[in-house]
N, C-alpha and C positions, 0 to 999 in steps of 0.2 A: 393486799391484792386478793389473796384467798377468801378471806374476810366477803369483799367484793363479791365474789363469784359464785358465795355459798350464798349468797344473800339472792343473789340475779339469777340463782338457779330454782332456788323454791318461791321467786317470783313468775319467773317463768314457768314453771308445774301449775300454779295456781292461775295463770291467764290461762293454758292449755288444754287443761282440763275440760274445760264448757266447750271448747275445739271438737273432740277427739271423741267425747259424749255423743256430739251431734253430727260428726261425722263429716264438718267440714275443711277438709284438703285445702281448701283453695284460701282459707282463712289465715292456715297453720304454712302454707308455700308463704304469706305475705311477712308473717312473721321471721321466719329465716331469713326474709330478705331485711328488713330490721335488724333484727339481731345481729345478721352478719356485716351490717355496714358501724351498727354502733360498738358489736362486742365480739370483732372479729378475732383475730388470729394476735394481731398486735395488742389485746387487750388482756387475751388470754390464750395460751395453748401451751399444749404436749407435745415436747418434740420426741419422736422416734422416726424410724422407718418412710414411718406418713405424719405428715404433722396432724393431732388432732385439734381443734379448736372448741367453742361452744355450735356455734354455726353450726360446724361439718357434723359434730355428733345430732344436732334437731335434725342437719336433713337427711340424717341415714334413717334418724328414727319416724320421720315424715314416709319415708320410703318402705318401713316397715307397717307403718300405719296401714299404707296403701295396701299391700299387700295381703294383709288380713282382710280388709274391705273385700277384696278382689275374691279371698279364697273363699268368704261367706257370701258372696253373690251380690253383697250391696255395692258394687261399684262395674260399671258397664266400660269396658273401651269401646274406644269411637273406633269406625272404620281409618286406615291409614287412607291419607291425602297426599297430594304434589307435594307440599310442606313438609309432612310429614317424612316423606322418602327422602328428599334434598337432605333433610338434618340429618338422618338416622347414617345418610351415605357420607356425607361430611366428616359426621363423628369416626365414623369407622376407618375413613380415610385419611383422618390426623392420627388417627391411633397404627394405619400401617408404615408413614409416615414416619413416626417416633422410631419405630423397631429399623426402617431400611436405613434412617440416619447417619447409623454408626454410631462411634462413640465418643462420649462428652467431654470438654476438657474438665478434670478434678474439680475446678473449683465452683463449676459452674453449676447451678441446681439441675438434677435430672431433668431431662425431658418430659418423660412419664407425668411426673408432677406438674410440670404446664399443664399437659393434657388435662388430667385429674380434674385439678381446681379451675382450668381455664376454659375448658371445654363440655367435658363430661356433664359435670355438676351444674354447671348452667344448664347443658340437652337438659336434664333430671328435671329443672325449675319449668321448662318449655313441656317436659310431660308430663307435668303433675296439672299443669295449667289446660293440658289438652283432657287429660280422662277426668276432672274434677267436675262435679256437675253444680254448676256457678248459675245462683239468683240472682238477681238484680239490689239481693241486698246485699250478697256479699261483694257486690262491686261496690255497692254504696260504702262500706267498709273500707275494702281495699283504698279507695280514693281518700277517705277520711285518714288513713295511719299513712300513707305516702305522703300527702300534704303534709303533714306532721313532720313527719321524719324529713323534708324539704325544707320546713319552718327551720328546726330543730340546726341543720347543717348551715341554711343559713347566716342564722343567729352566732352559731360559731364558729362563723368563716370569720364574721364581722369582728367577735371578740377577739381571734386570732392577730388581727391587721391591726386594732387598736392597743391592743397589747394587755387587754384586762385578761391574763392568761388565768388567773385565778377560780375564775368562773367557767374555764373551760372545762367542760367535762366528756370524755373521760380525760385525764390529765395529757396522757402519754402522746396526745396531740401537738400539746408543746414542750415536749419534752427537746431541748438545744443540739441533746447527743446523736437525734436523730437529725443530721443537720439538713438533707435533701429536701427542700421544698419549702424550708423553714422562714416564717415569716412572712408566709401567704394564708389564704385560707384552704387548709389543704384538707380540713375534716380529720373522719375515723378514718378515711382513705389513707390518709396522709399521702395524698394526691391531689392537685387541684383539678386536673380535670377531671376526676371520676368526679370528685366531688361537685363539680358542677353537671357532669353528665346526670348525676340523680338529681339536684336541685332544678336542672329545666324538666323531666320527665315531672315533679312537683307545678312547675311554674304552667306545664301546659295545660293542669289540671284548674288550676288558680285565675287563667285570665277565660278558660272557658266558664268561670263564677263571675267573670266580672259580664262575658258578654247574655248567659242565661239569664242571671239570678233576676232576681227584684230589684226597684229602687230600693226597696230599705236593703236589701243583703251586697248593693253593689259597691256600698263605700269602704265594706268589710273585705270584698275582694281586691278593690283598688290595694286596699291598705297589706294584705296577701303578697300581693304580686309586688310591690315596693320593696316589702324585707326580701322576697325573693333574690328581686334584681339587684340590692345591694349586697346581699350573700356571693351572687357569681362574680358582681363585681370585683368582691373582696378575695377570689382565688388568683386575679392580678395576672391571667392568660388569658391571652387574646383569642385562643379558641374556645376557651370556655364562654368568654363575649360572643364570639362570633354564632355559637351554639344557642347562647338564651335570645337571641336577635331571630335567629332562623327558627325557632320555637315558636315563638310570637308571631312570626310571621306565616308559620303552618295555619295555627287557630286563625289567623285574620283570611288567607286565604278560603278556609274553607264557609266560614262565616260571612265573610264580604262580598256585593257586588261586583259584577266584571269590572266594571268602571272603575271603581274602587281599589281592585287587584291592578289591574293597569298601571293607573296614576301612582298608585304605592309604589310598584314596582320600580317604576321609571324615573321616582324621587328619590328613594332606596338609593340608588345605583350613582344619582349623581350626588348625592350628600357624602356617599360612602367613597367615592373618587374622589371629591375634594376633599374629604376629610383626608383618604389615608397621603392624599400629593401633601397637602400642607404640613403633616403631623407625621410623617414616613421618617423621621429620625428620632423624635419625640419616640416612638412606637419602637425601633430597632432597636434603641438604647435603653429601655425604660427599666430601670433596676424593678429588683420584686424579691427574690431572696434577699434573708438579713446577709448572708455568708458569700453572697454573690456581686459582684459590680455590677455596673451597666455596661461595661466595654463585654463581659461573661454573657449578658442578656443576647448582646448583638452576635458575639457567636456562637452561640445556639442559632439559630437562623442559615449563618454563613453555614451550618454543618448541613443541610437538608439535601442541596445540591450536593454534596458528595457523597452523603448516603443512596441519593438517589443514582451516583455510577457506580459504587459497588454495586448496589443490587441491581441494575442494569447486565452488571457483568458478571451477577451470579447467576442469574436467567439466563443467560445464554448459554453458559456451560450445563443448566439442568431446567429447562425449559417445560418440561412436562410434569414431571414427579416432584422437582424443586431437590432441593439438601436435605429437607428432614425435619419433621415441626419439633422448637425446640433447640437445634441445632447450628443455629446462626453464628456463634462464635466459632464453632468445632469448624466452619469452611467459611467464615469471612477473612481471615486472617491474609491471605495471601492474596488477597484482591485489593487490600490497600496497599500493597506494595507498585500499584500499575504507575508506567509514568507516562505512556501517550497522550495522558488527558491534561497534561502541565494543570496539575491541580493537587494541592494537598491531602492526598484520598488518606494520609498518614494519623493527620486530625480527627478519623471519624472513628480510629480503630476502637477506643476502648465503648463506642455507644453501638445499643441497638437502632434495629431500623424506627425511623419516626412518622410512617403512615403506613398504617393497618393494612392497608392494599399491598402495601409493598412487602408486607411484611408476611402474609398469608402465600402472597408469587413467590417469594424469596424459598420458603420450607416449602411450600406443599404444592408449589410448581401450579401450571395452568388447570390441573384435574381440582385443586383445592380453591383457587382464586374464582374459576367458574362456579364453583358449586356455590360458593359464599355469597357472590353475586346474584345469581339465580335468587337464592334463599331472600335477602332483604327484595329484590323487585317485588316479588312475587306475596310478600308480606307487606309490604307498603302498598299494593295495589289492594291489597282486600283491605286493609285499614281506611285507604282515600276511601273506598266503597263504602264502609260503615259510615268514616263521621258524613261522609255527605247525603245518606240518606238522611230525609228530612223523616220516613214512614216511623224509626226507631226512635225509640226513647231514649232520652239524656244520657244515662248511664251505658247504654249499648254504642252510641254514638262516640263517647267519652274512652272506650274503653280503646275506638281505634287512634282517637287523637294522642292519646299514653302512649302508643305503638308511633307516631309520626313526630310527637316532640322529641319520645328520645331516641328516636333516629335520628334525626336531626341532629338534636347535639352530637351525638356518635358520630357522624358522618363528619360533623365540625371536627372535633376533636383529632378526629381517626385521620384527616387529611396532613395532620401537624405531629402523629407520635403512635406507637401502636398500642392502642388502647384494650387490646386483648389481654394483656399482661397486667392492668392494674386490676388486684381485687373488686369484686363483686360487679365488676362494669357491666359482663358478661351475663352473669345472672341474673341484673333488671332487664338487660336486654331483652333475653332468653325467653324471660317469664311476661315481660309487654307483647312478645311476638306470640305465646300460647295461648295468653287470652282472647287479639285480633282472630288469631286463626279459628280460636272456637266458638268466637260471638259470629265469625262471618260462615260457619258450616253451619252450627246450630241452632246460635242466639241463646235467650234467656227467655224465660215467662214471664211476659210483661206488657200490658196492653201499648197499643202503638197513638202515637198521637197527629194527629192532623196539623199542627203547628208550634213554634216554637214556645215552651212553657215555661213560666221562672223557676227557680232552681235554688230553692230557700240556702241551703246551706247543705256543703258537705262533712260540716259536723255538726248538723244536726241529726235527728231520727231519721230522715229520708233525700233523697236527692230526686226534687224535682218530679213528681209524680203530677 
């Protein structure tokens, strides 16, 4: 494993370098987000105090980059925005959150540490993405290694399910002793739904190749979007399906006829009824862990309604400021004990809450649940604003549709488990929300087109000029 790390470290010197030369931030932001999903913390790290990883040490050193920029005058902050303040006030207010908490039970990771890696570090990825001053080529980029690294998880979701574990890399993916999730495609996440939350934020980039490109480059994206869609497949969660369906459905919405949006919609809706009346036990039961039954599958399900009355009745007791981000086990304990609700609230005690909404009301009370709210509307409305101008260019366009597919999934995902807490989820988030926000204050330098242009390939030299 060292071995490994000596190797990926003065790999990574040598990719960086032509970074750091030239000054571009928003290149070396893309790369941490890589690196952190392929050579995270489970792949390599120092435990102390803080856990180090390879990740966390590029993005202190990202952060230092900056800084220098800053102090020799070659790097401008933009004026603060509505966006801008939501986040900066959110952050501040999970971090007062942590401290009124209280205090944790032993065995449980600090608080702080949430915050940290869950929170903080993400805002970082959202300001490097807001003061970075982003061409149209480093979009062109960005799009080329995310597709990639889409392919990449894909590809070993699939190998995961099939069982060619051998080819997996990095190993510790299917490693047996890690048993939670095991026997899906769970990725470097070793989560399935992160690992699909990154694979559609890929997928939304991949079927906007199939609707731009050329005839010759469209059979190249069909054939994209297929490993895609067998990749989320292969994580064998139904919100991870439900997230690459609502992806696909963003880029068609924005692309498509009214008419067109209509009739989808309205087909959607009854394919998606009959299917789930007919196949609603098939779905309830459907084994997916190697370590898990099917009778295990179904309750997981039966547990959501009772998470959702604890945290009913943890809201009420702290409705405003909430318990404490972080601190959900330190004061859920004693609301499984209710018996009013003739309901086994007893079942839910050893799980977190499993919708991100709830789970934000729960710690950080209505002051934190509003802000978060505020924040995705308010980012989703300038992103629909980008891709649906027709005046911007592909990449400018592209950049809001990143921001709405993986929302999307997000929203999918985050209805079914709180997706705050898996690794790096947050951080694509963060860093698709910096870019929307700064293509729709600023934009890029790039001639504007009168109509919709083919779009040769996002690995090739240029996208779509």
């Amino acid at each position: 494993m060292m071995l490994l790390v000596v190797l990926f470290a003065l790999a990574a010197i040598v990719w960086m370098l032509p970074l750091i030369q030239a000054g571009r931030t928003f290149q070396l932001a893309t790369l941490v987000l890589v690196i952190g999903t392929v050579f995270g913390p489970s792949f390599f790290a120092i435990n102390g105090p803080i856990q180090l990883s390879l990740d966390r040490l590029l993005w202190v050193a990202m952060f230092a980059f900056v800084a220098i920029r800053w102090r020799m005058g070659e790097l401008k902050i933009p004026e603060l925005n509505r966006v801008d303040a939501v986040i900066a006030a959110i952050t501040v207010w999970l971090l007062i959150s942590v401290v009124i908490g209280g205090e944790n039970p032993p065995k449980e990771p600090p608080p702080i540490a949430k915050w940290l890696f869950c929170i903080a570090m993400p805002v970082g990825m959202y300001v490097i993405a807001r003061i970075s001053e982003v061409k149209e080529s480093d979009l062109q980029w960005a799009y080329r290694v995310l597709l990639g690294l889409g392919l990449y998880l894909a590809v070993v979701a699939i190998f995961e399910v099939s069982g060619m574990h051998s080819l997996v890399f990095p190993h510790y993916i299917v490693d047996p002793n890690d048993w939670e999730f095991f026997g899906r495609g769970r990725g470097p996440l070793l989560n399935p739904s992160g690992n699909g939350i990154v694979m559609c934020g890929a997928l939304a980039i991949a079927v906007l190749g199939v609707i731009r490109s050329s005839v010759r480059m469209r059979a190249f994206y069909i054939a994209l979007c297929t490993v895609l869609l067998v990749g989320v497949y292969c994580t064998l969660t139904r919100s991870a399906w439900m997230g690459a369906i609502a992806t696909i459905a963003v880029v068609a919405l924005i692309y498509s006829p009214r008419w067109v949006r209509v009739l989808g919609l309205a087909t959607a809706m009854l394919i998606g009824g009959a299917g789930v009346l007919g196949l609603k036990d098939q779905l309830l039961r459907m084994k997916r862990d190697k370590n898990l039954t099917s009778a295990d599958a179904e309750k997981s399900i039966q547990l959501r309604p009772l998470l959702a009355v604890v945290a009913w009745e943890m809201f009420k007791d702290r409705p405003i400021t909430g318990h404490g981000f972080g601190h959900y086990f330190a004061h859920s304990s004693k609301y499984h004990s209710i018996r009013s609700y003739d309901m086994p609230l007893e079942n839910a005690r050893p799980y977190a809450q499993h919708n991100v909404f709830l789970a934000i009301l729960v710690d950080s009370g209505l002051i934190g649940l509003s802000m978060f709210i505020v924040m995705l509307v308010t980012i989703t409305s300038m992103a629909w604003s980008l891709a649906r101008d027709e005046g911007h260019s592909v990449a400018i366009r592209c950049g809001g549709l990143v921001w709405l597919g993986t929302f999307a999934a997000y929203f999918c995902n985050g209805m079914f488990q709180d997706v705050t807490i898996i690794p790096m989820v947050n951080m694509f988030l963060f860093f698709a929300a910096g870019v929307a926000v700064s293509l729709y204050e600023r934009g890029v330098e790039t001639r504007r087109v009168e109509r919709p242009m083919p779009m040769e390939s996002f690995s090739g030299a240029s996208l779509a000029q």
